[in-house]
C-alpha positions in Angstrom: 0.0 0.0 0.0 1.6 2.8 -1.0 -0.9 5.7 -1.0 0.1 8.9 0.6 0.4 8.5 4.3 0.5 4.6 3.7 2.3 3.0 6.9 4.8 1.8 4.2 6.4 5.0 4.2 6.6 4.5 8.2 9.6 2.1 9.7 8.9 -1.1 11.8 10.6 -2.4 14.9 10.4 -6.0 15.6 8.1 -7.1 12.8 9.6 -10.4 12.1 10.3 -11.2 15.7 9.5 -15.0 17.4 7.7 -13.2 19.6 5.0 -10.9 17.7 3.9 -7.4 18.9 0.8 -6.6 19.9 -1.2 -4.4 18.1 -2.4 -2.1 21.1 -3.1 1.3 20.2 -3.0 2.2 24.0 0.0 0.4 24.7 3.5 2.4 24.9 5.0 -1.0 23.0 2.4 -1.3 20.7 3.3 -2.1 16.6 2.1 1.4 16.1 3.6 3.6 18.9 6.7 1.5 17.8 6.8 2.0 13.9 6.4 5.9 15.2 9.0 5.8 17.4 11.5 3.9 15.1 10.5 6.2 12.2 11.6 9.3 14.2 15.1 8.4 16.0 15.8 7.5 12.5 14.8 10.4 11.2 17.1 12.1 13.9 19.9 10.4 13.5 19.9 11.4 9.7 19.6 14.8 10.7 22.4 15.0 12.9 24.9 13.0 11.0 24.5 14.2 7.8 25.7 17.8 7.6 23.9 19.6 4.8 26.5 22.2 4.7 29.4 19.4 4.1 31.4 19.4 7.0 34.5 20.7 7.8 37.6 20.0 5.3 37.1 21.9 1.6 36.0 18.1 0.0 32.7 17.7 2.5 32.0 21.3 1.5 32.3 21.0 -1.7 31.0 17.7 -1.8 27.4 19.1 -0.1 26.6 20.1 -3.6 28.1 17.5 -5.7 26.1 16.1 -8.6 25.9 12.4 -8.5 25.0 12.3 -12.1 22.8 14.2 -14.6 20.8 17.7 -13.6 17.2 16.7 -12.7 14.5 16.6 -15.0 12.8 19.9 -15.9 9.5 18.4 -14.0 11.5 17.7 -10.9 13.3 20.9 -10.5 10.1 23.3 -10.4 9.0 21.0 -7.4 11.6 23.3 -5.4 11.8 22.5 -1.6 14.6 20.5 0.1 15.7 16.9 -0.6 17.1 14.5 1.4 20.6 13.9 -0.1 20.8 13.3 -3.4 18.9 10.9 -6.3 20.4 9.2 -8.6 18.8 7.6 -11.8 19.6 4.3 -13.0 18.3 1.8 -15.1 18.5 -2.1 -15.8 17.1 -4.2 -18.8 15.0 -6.7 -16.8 13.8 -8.6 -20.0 14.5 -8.2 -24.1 11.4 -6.2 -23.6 11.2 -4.0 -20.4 13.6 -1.5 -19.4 13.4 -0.7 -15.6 14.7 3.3 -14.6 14.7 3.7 -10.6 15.2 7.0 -8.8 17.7 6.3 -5.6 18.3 8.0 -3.1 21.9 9.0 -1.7 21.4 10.2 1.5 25.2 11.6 1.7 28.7 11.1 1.3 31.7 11.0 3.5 35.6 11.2 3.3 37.3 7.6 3.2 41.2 8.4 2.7 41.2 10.2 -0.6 38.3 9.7 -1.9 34.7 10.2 -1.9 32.0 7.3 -0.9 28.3 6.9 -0.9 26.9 6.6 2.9 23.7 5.6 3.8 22.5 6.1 7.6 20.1 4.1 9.3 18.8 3.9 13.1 18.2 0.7 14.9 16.2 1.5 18.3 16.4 -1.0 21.6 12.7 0.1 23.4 13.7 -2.8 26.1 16.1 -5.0 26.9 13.8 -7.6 28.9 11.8 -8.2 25.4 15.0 -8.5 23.2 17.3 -10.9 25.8 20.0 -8.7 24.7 21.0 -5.5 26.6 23.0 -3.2 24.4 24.3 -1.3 27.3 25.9 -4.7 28.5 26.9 -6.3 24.8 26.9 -3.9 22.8 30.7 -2.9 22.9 32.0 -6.7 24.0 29.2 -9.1 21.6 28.1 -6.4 18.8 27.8 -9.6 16.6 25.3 -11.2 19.0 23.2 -7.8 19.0 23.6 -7.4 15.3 22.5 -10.9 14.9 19.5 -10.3 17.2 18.5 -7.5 15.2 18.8 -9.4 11.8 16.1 -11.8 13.0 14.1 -8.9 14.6 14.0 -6.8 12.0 14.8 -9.0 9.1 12.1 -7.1 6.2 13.8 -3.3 7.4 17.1 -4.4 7.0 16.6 -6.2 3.8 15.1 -2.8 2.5 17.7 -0.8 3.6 20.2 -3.0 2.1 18.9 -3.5 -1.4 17.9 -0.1 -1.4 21.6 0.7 -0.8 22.4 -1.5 -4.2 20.3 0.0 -6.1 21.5 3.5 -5.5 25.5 2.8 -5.4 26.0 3.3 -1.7 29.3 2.4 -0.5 28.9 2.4 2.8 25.6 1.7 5.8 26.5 3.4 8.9 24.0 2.0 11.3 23.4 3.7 15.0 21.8 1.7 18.1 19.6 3.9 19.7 18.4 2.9 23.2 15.5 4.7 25.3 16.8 6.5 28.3 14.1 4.9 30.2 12.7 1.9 29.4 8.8 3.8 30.1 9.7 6.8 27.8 9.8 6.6 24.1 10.2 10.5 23.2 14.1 10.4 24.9 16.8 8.4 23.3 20.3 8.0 23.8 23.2 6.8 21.1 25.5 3.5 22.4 27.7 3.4 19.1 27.8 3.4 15.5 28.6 0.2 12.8 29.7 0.6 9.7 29.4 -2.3 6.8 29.2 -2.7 3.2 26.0 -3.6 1.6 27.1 -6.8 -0.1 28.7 -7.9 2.6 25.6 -7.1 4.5 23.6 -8.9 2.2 26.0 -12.2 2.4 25.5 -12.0 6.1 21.8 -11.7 6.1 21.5 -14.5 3.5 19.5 -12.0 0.8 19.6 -13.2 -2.6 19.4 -10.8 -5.3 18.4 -12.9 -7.8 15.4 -13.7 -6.1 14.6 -10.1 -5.5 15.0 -9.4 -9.0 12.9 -12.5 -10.0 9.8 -11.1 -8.0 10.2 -7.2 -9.5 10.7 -8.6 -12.7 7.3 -11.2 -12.1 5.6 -7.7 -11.0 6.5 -5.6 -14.1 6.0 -8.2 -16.6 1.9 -8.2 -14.8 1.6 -4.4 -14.4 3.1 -3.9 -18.0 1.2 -7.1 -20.1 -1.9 -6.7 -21.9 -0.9 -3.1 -22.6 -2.4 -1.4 -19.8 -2.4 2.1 -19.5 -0.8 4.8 -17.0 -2.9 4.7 -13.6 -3.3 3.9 -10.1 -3.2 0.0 -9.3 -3.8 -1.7 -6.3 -1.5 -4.6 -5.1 -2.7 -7.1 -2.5 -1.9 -9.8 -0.6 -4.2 -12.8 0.2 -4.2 -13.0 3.5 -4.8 -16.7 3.4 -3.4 -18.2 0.3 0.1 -17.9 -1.6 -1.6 -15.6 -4.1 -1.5 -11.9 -4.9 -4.1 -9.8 -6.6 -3.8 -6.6 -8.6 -6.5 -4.8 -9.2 -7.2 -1.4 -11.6 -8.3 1.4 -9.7 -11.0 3.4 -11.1 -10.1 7.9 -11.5 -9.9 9.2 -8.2 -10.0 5.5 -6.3 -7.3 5.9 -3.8 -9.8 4.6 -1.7 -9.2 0.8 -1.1 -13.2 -0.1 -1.1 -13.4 1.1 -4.7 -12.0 -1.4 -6.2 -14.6 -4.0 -6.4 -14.1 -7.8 -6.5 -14.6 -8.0 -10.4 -12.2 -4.9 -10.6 -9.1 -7.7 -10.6 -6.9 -7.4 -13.3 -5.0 -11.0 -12.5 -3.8 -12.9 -9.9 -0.4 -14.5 -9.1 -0.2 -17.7 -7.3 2.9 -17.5 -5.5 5.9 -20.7 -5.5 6.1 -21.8 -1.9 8.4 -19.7 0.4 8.1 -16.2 -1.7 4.5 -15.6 0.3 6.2 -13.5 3.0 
């Protein structure tokens, strides 16, 4: 679902735990009041590692308004406003008859030796320790595999996100930052433990992503959204939620609203291959 204000656009904490989350609007460790809270430390974090006015040395500076590539597209520029970072625009040739163009984001760069790298920044935030078995005050500097692990198998969909997202755009570098509550009861105050730095293949490796599997799915979803020649529009993806199957369904003008789409609105369903339903 990715309409405007869609919780897609929000993070998750904890979403592929063992142990799942209750979703308890009143409760402070509720999915919701969680996906808030892990959407804003990120956002913080962002905002006070990456300097908009590059730094220090003449390279940052100059750097804060380096093009990554070619000048934005007329349509783009008159939006005006800030960005976060910089976009790239690349493209890959998914089948002898569909070209794929993605717009990437590069959220900034920093200064490794001589050169130049693409750095992503992400926040991972421990709301408590007692739920998790693994208290980043305590491990966090003597077992930071253990709690990176911990986190992998927490947080499994995030991280895969982040990381592919990092491919696609040509980021060096993911700097992630554990973020821990300063009380266990309060989710507005935060404190950073440390900082990790890893590449996103290696990252990938380590979580066990495959790529090619990624790329199978995207390329199953274009080849559906661009078959039969359907036009430009507003389509609505969805998830059985008990079968391996996924529907998309054409949206009629103005039908951002999930009920409009009626039952024999479907376009065409996908049965999904067991173990590619999650």
């Amino acid at each position: 679902d990715r309409r405007p204000g869609s919780s897609l656009e929000r993070l998750s904490n904890a979403e592929t735990a063992p142990d799942a989350i209750a979703e308890d609007e009143a409760a402070l460790n509720g999915v919701q009041q969680l996906s808030a809270e892990s959407t804003a430390v990120h956002a913080a974090l962002a905002a006070q590692v990456l300097l908009s006015g590059g730094g220090q040395s003449a390279k940052a500076r100059d750097a804060a308004s380096r093009r990554l590539g070619d000048a934005l597209p007329e349509a783009l520029q008159r939006g005006g406003g800030q960005v976060d970072g910089g976009y790239v625009y690349r493209r890959w040739t998914v089948s002898p008859a569909l070209t794929l163009t993605v717009r990437c984001n590069v959220p900034g760069l920093v200064e490794v030796g001589d050169s130049l790298q693409r750095v992503a920044v992400h926040a991972l935030n421990e709301f408590d320790p007692k739920w998790s078995g693994v208290d980043w005050r305590a491990k966090l500097d003597s077992q930071r595999g253990a709690v990176l692990a911990t986190e992998l198998k927490n947080n499994a969909a995030k991280m895969a996100r982040w990381t592919v997202a990092a491919l696609l755009g040509g980021v060096d570098l993911i700097k992630l930052g554990y973020l821990s509550r300063v009380l266990v009861k309060d989710a507005s105050n935060h404190v950073l433990l440390g900082t990790q730095t890893v590449k996103p293949r290696d990252f990938a490796a380590q979580m066990n992503l495959s790529l090619d599997n990624a790329w199978g799915v995207a390329r199953t979803l274009l080849e559906l959204v661009a078959a039969k020649g359907r036009r430009d529009g507003v389509y609505l993806l969805v998830k059985d939620p008990n079968k391996p199957q996924l529907r998309l369904y054409a949206l009629p003008t103005g039908g951002l609203d999930a009920r409009a789409a009626a039952a024999d609105d479907a376009e065409e369903d996908i049965t999904l291959a067991p173990g590619q339903d999650d």
